[in-house]
C-alpha positions as CSV (number, residue, x, y, z in Angstrom):
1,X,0.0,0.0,0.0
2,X,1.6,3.4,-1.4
3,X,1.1,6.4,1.3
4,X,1.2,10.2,0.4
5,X,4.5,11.8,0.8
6,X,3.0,15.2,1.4
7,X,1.5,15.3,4.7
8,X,0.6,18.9,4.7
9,X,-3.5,18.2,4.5
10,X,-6.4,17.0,6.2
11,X,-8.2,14.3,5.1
12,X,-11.6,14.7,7.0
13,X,-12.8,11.3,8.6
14,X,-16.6,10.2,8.1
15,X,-18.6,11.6,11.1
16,X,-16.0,14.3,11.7
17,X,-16.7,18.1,12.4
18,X,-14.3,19.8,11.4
19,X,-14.1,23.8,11.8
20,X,-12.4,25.3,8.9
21,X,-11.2,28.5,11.1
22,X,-9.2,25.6,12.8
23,X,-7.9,24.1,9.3
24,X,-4.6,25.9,8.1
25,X,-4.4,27.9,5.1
26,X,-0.6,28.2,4.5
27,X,2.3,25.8,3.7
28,X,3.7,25.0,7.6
29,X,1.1,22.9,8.4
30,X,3.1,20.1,10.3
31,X,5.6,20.9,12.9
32,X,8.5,18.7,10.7
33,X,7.5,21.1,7.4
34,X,7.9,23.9,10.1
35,X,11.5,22.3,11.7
36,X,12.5,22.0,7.4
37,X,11.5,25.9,7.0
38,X,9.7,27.2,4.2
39,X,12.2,27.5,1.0
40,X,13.5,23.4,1.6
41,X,9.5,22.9,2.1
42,X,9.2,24.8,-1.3
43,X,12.1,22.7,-3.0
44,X,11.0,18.9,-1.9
45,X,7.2,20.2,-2.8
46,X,8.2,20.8,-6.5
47,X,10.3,17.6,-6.5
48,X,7.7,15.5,-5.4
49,X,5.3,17.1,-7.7
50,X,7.4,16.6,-10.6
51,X,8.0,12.9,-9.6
52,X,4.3,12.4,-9.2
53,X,3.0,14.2,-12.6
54,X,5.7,11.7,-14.4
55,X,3.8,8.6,-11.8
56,X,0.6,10.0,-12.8
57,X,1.2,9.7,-16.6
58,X,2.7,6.3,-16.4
59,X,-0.6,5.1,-14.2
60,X,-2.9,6.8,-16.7
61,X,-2.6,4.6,-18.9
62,X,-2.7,1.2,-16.6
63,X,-6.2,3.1,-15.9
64,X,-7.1,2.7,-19.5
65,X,-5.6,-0.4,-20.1
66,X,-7.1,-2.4,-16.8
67,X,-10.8,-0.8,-18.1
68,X,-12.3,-1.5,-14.4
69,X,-12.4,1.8,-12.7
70,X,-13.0,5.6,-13.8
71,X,-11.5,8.0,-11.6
72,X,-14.0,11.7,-10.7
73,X,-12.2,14.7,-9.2
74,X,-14.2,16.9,-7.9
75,X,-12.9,20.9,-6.9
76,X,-14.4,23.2,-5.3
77,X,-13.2,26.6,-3.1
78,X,-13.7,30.1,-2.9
79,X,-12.7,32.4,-5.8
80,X,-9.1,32.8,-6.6
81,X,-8.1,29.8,-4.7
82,X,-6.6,28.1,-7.3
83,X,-8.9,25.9,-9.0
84,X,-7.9,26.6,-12.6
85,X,-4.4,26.4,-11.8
86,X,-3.9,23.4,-10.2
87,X,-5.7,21.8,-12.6
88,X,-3.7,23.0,-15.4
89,X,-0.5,21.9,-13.7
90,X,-1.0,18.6,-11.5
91,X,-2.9,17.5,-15.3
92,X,0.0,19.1,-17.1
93,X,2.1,15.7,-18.1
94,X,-1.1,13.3,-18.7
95,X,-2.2,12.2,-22.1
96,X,-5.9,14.2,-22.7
97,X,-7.5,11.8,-24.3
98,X,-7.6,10.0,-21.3
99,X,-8.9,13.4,-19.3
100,X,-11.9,15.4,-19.2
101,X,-12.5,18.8,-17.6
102,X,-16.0,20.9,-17.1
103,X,-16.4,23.8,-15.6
104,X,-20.0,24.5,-14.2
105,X,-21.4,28.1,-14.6
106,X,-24.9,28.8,-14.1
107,X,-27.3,26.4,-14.9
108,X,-29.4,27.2,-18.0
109,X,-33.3,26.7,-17.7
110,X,-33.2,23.4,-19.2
111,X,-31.1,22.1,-16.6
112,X,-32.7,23.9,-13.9
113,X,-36.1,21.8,-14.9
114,X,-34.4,18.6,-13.9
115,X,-32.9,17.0,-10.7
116,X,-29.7,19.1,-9.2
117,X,-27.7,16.0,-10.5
118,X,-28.7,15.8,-13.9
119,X,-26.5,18.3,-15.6
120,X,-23.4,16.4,-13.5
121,X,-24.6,12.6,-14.3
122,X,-24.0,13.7,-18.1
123,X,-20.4,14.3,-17.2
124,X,-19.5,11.6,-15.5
125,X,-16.1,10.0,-16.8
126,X,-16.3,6.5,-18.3
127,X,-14.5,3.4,-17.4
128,X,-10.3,3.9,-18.0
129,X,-11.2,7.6,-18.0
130,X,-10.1,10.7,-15.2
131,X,-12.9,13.3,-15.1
132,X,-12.4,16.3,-13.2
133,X,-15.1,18.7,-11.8
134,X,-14.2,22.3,-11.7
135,X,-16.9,23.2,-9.6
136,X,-19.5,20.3,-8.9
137,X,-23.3,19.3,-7.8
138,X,-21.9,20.9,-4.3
139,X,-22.7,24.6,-5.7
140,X,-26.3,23.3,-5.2
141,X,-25.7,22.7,-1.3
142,X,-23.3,25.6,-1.4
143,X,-24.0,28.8,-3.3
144,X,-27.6,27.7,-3.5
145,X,-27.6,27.7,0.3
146,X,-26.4,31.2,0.7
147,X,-28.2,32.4,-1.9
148,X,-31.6,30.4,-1.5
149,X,-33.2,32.7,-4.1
150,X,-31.5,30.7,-6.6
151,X,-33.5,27.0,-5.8
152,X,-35.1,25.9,-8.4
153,X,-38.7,25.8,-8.5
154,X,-39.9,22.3,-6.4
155,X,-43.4,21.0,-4.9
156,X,-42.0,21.7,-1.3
157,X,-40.2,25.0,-1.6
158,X,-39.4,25.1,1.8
159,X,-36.2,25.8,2.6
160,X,-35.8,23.8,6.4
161,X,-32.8,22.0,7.4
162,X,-34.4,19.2,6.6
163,X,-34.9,20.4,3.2
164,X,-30.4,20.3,3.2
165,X,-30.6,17.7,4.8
166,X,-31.6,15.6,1.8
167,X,-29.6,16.9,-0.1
168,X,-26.6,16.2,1.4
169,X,-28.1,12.5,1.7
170,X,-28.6,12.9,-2.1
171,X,-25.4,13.5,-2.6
172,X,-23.6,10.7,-0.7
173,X,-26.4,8.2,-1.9
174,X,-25.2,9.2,-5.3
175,X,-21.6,9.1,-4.7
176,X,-22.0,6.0,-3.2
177,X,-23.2,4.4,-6.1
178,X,-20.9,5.6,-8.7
179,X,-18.1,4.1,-5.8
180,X,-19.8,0.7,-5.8
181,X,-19.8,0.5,-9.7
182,X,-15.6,1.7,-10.3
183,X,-15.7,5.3,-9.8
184,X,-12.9,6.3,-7.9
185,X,-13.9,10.0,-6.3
186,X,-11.6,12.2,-5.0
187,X,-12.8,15.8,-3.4
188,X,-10.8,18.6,-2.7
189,X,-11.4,21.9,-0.8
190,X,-8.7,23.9,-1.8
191,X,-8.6,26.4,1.2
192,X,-7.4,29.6,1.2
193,X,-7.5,32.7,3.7
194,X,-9.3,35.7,3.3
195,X,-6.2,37.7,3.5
196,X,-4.6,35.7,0.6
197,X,-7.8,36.3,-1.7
198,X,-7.9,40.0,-1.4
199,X,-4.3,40.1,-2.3
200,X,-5.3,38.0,-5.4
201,X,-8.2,39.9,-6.2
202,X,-5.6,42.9,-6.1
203,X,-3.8,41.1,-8.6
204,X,-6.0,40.5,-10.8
205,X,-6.5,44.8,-11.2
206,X,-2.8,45.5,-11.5
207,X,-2.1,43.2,-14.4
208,X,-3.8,43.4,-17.4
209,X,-3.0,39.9,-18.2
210,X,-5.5,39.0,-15.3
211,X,-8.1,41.7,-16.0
212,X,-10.3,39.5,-17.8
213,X,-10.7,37.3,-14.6
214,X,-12.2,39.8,-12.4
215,X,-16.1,40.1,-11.8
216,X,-17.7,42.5,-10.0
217,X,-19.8,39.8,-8.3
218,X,-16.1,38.1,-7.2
219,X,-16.8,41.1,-4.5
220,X,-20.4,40.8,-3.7
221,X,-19.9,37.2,-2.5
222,X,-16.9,37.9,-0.3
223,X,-18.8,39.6,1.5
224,X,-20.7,36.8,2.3
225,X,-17.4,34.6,3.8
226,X,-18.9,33.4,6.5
227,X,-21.8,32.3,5.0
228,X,-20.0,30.4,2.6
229,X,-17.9,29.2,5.5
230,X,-20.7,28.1,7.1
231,X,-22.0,26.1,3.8
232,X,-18.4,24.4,3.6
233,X,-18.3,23.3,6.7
234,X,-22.1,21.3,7.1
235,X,-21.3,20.2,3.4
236,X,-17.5,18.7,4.6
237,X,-18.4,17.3,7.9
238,X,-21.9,15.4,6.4
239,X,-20.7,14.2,3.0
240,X,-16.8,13.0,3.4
241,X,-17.4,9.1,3.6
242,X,-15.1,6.1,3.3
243,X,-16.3,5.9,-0.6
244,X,-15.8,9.8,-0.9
245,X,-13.7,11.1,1.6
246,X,-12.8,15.4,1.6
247,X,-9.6,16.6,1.5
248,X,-9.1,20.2,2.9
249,X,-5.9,21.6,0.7
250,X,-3.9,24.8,1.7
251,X,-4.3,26.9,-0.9
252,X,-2.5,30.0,0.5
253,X,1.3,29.0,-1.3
254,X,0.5,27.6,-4.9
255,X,3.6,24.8,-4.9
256,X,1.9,22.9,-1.4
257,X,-1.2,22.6,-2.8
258,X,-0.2,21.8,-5.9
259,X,1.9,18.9,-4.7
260,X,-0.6,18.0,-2.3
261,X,-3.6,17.4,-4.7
262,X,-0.7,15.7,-7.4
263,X,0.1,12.9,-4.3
264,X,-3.1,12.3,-3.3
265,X,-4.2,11.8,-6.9
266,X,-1.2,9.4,-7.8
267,X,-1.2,7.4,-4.5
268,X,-4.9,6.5,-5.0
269,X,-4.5,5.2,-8.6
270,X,-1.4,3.5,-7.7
271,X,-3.2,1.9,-4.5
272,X,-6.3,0.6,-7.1
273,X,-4.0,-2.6,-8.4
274,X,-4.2,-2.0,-11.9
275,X,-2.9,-4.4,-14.4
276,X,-2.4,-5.1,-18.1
277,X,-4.9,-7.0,-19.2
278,X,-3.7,-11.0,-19.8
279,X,-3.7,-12.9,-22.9
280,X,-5.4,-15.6,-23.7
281,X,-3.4,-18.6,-25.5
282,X,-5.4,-18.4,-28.7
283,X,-5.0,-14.5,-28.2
284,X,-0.6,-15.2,-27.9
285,X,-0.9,-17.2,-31.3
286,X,-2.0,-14.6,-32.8
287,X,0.2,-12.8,-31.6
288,X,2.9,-14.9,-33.0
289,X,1.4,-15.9,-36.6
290,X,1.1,-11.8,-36.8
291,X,5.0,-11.3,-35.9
292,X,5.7,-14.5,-38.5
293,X,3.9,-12.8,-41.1
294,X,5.7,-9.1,-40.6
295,X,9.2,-10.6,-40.8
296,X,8.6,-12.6,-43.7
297,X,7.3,-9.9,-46.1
């Protein structure tokens, strides 16, 4: 059994409440990253991150060949955490025919007339495949939830904890099925301060390069950070499960989470036991008449 190198995250245990104000945000989250110091940290991070994306390739396509298992990643933070980024680089060395990415926006009124799942279940990544969630079904127990006004229209519109409460029961019935026919799922909550936002928000209006990425509304919902807070924390603590477990990523210093999400993503494929698939004996004579023919033309 392979374990993660990088220690520097918290994989949240099923039934545990966690409080995210308690859940570090920047690289020194152990006391031996702290002993190392932060530019050592920095080195071994990008080391192991290199050595994983070249893993990560190389078990790709044992993924593909064993045809058991797909593999769902699912991201989801505040804005500016990351998202895009880490995606781009820990899926940097991987072949993309073997990788799919969506990024969810606001539902369109077709989608909005069906179940919160429906526009995710068409999305789902098939057998030998990674699929990767920028942004998921959890907007709808997330976003939805701080801003209620955006439910779509049901024949209870009451909005109760009980009403959330089936959702989040939704969502780990759902999960759990995918898990129980070869969907690997891996979550991540890439966590980062407010502090660290605004400073990346400020970024975004010095550089024209970045420009583009900034939104109005990117303001309007920080100042709802402890709402969201709040969502994060009831979605964490009732949907990590043994099938789909949460992992809360420091998203403060780029390289650690980077090289957190790569090692978690590598060690789980490499932990599923995939193999080449074995020939049959009529399948071998082939094999050999077809080699026999090639060298004698």
């Amino acid at each position: 059994m392979k374990e993660e190198k990088y220690k520097g995250f918290i994989r949240v245990k099923p039934g545990e409440n966690i409080r995210l104000k308690d859940c570090p945000t920047g690289w020194a989250q152990t006391e031996a990253l702290k002993t190392v110091g932060k530019v050592e940290s920095k080195n071994n991070a990008c080391m192991l991150l290199e050595h994983d994306l070249t893993e990560l390739a190389q078990v790709q396509q044992l993924l593909y060949a064993d045809d058991r298992y797909s593999v769902l990643i699912v991201f989801q933070a505040m804005d500016a955490a990351g998202k895009d980024g880490t995606i781009k680089h820990v899926m940097s060395g991987i072949n993309p025919q073997g990788c799919q990415v969506f990024s969810f926006k606001q539902p369109s009124a077709e989608e909005l007339d069906h179940n919160f799942l429906w526009r995710y279940m068409k999305s789902l990544p098939e057998r030998g495949r990674i699929g990767i969630f920028n942004r998921s079904y959890y907007e709808d127990v997330l976003v939805v939830k701080v801003h209620p006004e955006l439910l779509q229209k049901l024949p209870d519109g009451k909005k109760d904890p009980a009403f959330w409460d089936a959702r989040y029961q939704d969502i780990n019935a759902f999960e759990q099925h995918l898990a129980r026919n070869g969907t690997v799922i891996l979550k991540f909550f890439l966590h980062v301060s407010k502090k660290v936002q605004k400073e990346r928000f400020i970024a975004r209006l010095d550089r024209p390069e970045k420009n583009w990425k900034f939104s109005a509304s990117d303001l309007t919902e920080r100042e709802r950070w402890d709402d969201y807070m709040s969502a994060y924390e009831q979605a964490i603590n009732l949907t990590s499960t043994e099938w789909a477990p949460w992992h809360i990523i420091p998203a403060d210093n780029k390289w650690a989470m980077r090289a957190a999400v790569a090692d978690i993503i590598t060690t789980r494929l490499h932990n599923l036991d995939l193999n080449y698939p074995l020939l049959t004996g009529a399948q071998m004579k082939l094999l050999a008449e077809a080699r026999k023919q090639l060298e004698n033309e």
